[in-house]
N, C-alpha and C positions, 0 to 999 in steps of 0.2 A: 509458587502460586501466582496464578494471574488475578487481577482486580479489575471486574466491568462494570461499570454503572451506568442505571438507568436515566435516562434524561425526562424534560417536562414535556408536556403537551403544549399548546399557547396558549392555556392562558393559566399555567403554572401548576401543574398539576402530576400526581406521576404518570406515567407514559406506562400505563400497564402493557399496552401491544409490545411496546418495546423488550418490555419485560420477558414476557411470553418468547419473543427470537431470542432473548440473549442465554434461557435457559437452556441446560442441557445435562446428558447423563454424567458430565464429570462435574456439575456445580455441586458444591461441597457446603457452602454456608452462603445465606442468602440475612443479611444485613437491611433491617430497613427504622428509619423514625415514623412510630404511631401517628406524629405529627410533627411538620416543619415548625422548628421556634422563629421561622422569618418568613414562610408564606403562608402561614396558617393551615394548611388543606391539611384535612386528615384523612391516610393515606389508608388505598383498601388492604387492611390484612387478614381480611376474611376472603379474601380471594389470593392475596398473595401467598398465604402459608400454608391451604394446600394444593396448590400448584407446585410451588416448592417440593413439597413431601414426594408429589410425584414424581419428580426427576431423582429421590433421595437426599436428598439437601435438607440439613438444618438453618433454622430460622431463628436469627435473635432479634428482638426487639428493643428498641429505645422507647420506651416510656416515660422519660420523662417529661414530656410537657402533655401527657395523655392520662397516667396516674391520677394527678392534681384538681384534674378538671372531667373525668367523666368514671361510667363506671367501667369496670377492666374486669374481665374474668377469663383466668390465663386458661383453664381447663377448656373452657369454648372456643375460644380464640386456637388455641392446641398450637401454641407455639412451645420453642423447646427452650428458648430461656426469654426472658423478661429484665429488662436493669432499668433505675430510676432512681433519683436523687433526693435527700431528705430537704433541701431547701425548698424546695419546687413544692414542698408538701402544707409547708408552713411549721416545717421542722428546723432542725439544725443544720451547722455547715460540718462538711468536713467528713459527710458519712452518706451510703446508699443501700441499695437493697442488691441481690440477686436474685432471681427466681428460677429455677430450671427442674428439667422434669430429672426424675428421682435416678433412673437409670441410667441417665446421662452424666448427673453430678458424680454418681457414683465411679463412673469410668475417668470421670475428671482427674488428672494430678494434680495436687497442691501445687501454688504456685509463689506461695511464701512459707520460709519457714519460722520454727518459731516452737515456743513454749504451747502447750496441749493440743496441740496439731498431731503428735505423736501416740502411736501407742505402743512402740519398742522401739528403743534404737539399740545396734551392734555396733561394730565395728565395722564393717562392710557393705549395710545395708540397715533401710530403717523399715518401720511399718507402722501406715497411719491411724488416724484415731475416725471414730465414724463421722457420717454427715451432722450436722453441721461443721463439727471442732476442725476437719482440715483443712478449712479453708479458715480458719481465722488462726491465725499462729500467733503466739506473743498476751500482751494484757490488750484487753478490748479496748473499743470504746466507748466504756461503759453506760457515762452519764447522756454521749449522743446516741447510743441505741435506744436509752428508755427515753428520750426525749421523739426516737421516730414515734416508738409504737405510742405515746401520747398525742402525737400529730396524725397518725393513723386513727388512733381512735374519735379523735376529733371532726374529722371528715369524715368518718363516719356516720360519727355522728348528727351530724347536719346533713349526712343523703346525698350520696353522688350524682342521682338524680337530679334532686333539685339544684345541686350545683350548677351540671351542664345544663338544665333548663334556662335558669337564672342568668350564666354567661352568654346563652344566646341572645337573649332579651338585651344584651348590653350589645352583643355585639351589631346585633341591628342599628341598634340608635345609634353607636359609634359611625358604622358606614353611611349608614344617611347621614350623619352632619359632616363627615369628609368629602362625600362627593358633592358638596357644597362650597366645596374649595378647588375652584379649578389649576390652583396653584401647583395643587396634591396629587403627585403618583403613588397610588398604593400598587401593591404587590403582591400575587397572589391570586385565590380564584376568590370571588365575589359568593358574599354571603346567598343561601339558598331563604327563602322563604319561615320569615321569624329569626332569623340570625342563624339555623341550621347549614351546616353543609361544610364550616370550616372552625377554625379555632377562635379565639376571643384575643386577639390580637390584628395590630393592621402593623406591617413593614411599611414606609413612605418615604421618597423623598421630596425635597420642592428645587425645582430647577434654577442652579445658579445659586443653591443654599448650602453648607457644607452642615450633614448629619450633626458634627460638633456644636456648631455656632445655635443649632436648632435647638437642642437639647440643655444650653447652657443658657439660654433665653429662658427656656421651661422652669427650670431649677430656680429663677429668680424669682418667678412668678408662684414657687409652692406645687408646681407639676414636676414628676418624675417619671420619666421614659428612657429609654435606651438607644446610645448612636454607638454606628462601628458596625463589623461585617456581624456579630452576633458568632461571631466561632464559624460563620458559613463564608470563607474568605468564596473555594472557589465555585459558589453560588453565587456571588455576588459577580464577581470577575463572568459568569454567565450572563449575568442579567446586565452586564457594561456597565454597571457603581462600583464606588472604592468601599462604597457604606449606606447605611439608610439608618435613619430614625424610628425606635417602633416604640407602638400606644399597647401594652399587655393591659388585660382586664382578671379580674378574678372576683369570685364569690363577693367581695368586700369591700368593691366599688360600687358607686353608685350614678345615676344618669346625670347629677349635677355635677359631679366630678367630671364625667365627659365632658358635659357643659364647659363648665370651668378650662380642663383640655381646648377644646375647640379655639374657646375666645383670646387663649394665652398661645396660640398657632396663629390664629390670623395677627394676631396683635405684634408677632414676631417677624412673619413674614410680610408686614405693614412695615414695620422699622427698617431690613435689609432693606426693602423697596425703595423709601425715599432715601437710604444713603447713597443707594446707586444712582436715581436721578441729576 
């Protein structure tokens, strides 16, 4: 199997033309994230998956940082599988979801084996048990399955809607108080009108500041954000950092926490400042 990948546009975005030359009648699986957990942009996969189909290629999706924060409807979207993490949800560690269309799981082989994954075994040869059981082989896990579907219900119940509405509104405010800091590169494409158009997160670094030192300034100060390449080593090795610092927002911030944020970044890159003078 060969592996192509799509590159950005400039100003961080996916390169759908690119897209478009690199497919062809022998692509087999087309791989994409709903959304970068380090440039924000939410990528088109209503244009991506069926274009894909056209060539015959299936499409999985990462949904994990798209799950959590909008609404997802895998049957519109007609993607052929769907994966997403219970943390991300305001679940547990340690467990995720699959989703895949029913014809496809079914041609699926288990890919563990295990206790009720079976529905006969020989000596020579086994045969499996139906959907779901073959693919969970062995004892579950139990107490973290009913804790997704309680985080599932939960976000539900407060409305995916209003979630993604709500994180836009933050992410507004967020980009207006950063680009108030001309210290700050953020990274990614720049919010659309009301905080629409990307994720509720900003990637940043400040010139001459190491990701670490940023973040462990924050942590003294009661703020928590994330330094290091974020699992995107060679995105980052693209965009020429070893790492960046990033501000995630969710349903359960609020604008004086931004606040709060802001004034604990300048106040951090105030201190490097004068040590180096």
């Amino acid at each position: 199997a060969v592996i192509k990948y799509v590159g950005l546009t400039t100003t961080g975005e996916f390169d759908f033309e690119q897209f478009q030359q690199l497919l062809c009648d022998r692509t087999k699986l087309v791989g994409v994230a709903h959304i970068s957990n380090t440039l924000g942009c939410i990528n088109p996969i209503e244009e991506i998956i069926p274009l894909a189909h056209q060539y015959g290629a299936k499409v999985i999706i990462d949904g994990c940082q798209s799950v959590p924060h909008m609404p997802i409807d895998v049957q519109a979207m007609d993607c052929d599988w769907l994966v997403a993490s219970a943390h991300k949800m305001c679940g547990p560690t340690g467990i995720g979801f699959l989703y895949g269309k029913l014809e496809l799981l079914e041609e699926m082989p288990p890919f563990l084996g295990g206790g009720e994954m079976i529905a006969e075994v020989f000596l020579d040869h086994s045969t499996y048990a139906e959907l779901p059981h073959k693919f969970e082989a062995g004892t579950p896990a139990i107490a973290e399955a009913i804790a997704l579907g309680a985080a599932v219900d939960y976000l539900m119940g407060l409305g995916m809607d209003k979630i993604a509405a709500y994180e836009q509104e933050l992410t507004a405010y967020l980009f207006a108080l950063l680009r108030q800091l001309p210290e700050v590169k953020i990274y990614g494409p720049q919010p659309q009108t009301r905080g629409k158009g990307r994720a509720a997160l900003a990637a940043f670094t400040v010139e001459g500041l190491d990701s670490s030192d940023i973040s462990t300034m924050l942590d003294q100060e009661g703020v928590a954000i994330r330094s290091g390449h974020h699992c995107t080593q060679p995105l980052h090795r693209l965009l020429g950092i070893t790492g960046s610092a990033r501000a995630s927002l969710s349903f359960y911030n609020t604008q004086a926490e931004i606040d709060a944020f802001i004034v604990a970044l300048q106040e951090t890159i105030d201190f490097f400042r004068n040590m180096m003078d």
